[in-house]
C-alpha positions as CSV (number, residue, x, y, z in Angstrom):
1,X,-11.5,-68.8,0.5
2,X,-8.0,-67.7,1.0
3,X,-5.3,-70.2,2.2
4,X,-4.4,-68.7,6.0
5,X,-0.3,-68.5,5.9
6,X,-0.1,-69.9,9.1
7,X,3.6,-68.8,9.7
8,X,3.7,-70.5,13.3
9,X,3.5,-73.8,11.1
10,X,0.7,-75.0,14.2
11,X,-2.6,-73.5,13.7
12,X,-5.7,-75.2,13.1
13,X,-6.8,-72.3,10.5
14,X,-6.4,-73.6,7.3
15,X,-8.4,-70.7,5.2
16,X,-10.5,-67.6,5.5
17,X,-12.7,-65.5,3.6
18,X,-13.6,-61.6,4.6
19,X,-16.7,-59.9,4.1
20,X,-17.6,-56.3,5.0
21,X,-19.1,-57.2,7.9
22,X,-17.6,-61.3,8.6
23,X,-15.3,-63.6,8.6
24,X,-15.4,-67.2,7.8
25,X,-12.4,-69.3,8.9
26,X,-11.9,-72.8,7.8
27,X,-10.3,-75.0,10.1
28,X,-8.2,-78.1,8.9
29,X,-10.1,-81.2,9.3
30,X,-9.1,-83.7,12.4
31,X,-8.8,-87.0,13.2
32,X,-12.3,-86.6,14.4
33,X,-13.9,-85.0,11.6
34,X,-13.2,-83.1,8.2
35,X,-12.8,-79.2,7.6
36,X,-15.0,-77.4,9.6
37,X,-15.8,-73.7,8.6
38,X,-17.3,-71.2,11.3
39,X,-18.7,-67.2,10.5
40,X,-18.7,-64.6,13.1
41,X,-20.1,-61.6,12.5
42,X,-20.0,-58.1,14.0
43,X,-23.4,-58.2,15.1
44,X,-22.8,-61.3,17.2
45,X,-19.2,-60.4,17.7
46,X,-18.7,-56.6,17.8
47,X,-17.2,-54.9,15.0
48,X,-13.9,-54.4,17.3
49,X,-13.6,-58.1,17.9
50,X,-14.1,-59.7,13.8
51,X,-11.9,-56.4,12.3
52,X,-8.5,-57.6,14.9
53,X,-9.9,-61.3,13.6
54,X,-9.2,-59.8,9.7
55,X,-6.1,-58.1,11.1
56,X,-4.5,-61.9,12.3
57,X,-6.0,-63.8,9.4
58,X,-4.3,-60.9,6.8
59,X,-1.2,-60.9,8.9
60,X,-1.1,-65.1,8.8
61,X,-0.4,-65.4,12.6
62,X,-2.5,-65.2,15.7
63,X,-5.8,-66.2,14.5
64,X,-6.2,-69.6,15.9
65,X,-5.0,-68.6,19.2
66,X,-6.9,-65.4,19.4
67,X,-10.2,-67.6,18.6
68,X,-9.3,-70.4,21.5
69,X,-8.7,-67.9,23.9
70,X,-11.4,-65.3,23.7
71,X,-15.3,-65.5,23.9
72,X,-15.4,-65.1,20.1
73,X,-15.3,-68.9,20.1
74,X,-18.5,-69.3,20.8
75,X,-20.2,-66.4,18.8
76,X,-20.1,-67.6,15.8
77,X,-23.5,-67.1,13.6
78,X,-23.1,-70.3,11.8
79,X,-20.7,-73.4,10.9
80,X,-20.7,-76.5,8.5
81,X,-18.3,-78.7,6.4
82,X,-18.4,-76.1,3.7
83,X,-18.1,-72.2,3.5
84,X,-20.9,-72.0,0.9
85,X,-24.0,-71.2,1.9
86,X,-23.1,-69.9,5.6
């Protein structure tokens, strides 16, 4: 996993890892719970939708917001306290 730079100093995205065709993206862990890691895939996401999700997670900015405000947040293929084995 790769630490998200999280320039806006706000996000929830703590780290990511890209695949050829994924993305997992680990979320900081919350008063309610730990880390949380979720993959999205293009075939449950479209291919447009995870390459823009590389784009913000490379870039360090946008990523958290373009998750919370798009029906990606609901596509993803699988989540869990760790990235291994999603």
């Amino acid at each position: 996993m790769e630490s998200y730079k999280n320039l806006s100093g706000q996000s929830n995205v703590a780290s990511y890892q890209i695949g050829d065709d994924q993305i997992i993206v680990g979320f900081a862990a919350s008063k309610y719970s730990g880390p949380m890691y979720y993959k999205y895939t293009y075939a449950a996401s479209g291919q447009a939708t995870i390459d823009h999700m590389k784009q913000l997670a490379l870039a360090g900015s946008g990523l958290n917001s373009y998750i919370n405000t798009n029906p990606v947040k609901t596509q993803y293929v699988a989540k869990g306290p760790s990235p291994d084995g999603l």
